[in-house]
Every structure is written in structure tokens, then in C-alpha cells.
C-alpha angles and dihedrals in degrees: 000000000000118000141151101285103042106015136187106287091061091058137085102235103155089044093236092135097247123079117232097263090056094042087052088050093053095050095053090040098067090062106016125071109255089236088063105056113091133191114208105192145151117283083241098063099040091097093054094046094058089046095051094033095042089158092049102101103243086238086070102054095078123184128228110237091231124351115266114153135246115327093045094056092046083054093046102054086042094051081050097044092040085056095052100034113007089189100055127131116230136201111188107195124168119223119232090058104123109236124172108177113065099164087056091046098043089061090044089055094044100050078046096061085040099064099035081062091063098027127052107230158086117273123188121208123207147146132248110273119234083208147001125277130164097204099078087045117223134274118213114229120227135173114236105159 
């Protein structure tokens, strides 16, 4: 179902009536500003975003100047945060991740937020693997409370 010029997170693929991109919106809305959540997409999807996020300001669909992947984009909507707060806090969060309790990940999120407001630093959220795979690499759990 999913290919180049409409992919996976604008479709509905657990028929919940809702695509990826506007399940992830809904999970961040319910504890972040409207004004502060940003989309950073392909030109090429901008269109789409604003169908499917009609309440999303156009400011905050931001396009990535080539497409690049991940880490890129993550660089690209801090460079353009850090300009306008330097002392914002960000969650980057793809949109096509399952994730199936909101209630559990909107307070994770939010002790997250929490602590990066007090500590300087980069702090990676994940969930506890059923087995192992490389290919999402490995954090590394410490305590810093």
C-alpha cells in the first residue's frame, strides 16, 4: 500500500480511522500547544500534510531542503527551534512507531520533557525489546535520578 509518492505514515493501515501522521498528532496534542508541534516533511508531501492536518498552522509543516532521512531532519527542526527559543525543549517522534498506550507515553513524554528542562542533554526513549536486532542499534539504560 505504501510507495514514494504517498508512504506509509499517510495511510490507514491499522483501520482506525485515522493514518500515522494524524495518530501521532493526536498523541502530542493532548499535552503539547498546538503552535509547538511541527511537521518536518518532504516538499512533496506538504500538500498531503495540510490535507490530512487541516488544523496544523502551515508555518509549522516545515520542509526539509533535500531529503535526507532521520538524523537531518532532526538537525533541521532544532537549528529552526533553537532560532526562535534557544531554550526549547524537543521530541522528535516519527510517525509511522506503533504505539498503543497513549496514556503511558504521554507521561513518558512528559517526565522526559520534564528532566531535559533541568538537565542539558539528549535523552532517547524507547521500549524494552522482545529480541535482539541490530538494526535498531542499542541504548544503553542508566539511572539519573
Amino acid at each position: 500500500m505504501s510507495r514514494t509518492d504517498y508512504p506509509k505514515q499517510f495511510l490507514d493501515i491499522l483501520n482506525s480511522g485515522r493514518t500515522l501522521i494524524q495518530a501521532t498528532f493526536d498523541r502530542f496534542v493532548r499535552f503539547i500547544p498546538l503552535e509547538n508541534i511541527y511537521i518536518v516533511t518532504a516538499e512533496n508531501y506538504k500538500h498531503i500534510v495540510k490535507k490530512q492536518l487541516p488544523e496544523l498552522d502551515e508555518a509549522n509543516i516545515l520542509c526539509e531542503p533535500s531529503r535526507k532521512n532521520t538524523a537531518p531532519c532532526i538537525a533541521y527542526i532544532s537549528y529552526k527551534l533553537h532560532q526562535q527559543n534557544p531554550n526549547a525543549n524537543l521530541i522528535c517522534a516519527p510517525a509511522d512507531h506503533l504505539i498503543t498506550d497513549d496514556e503511558g507515553f504521554k507521561k513518558v513524554c512528559q517526565e522526559a520533557l520534564h528532566f531535559t528542562s533541568h538537565i542539558k542533554a539528549l535523552l532517547t526513549l524507547g521500549i524494552k525489546p522482545t529480541n535482539p536486532n541490530t538494526g535498531y542499534g542499542y541504548i544503553h539504560m542508566s539511572n539519573w535520578q
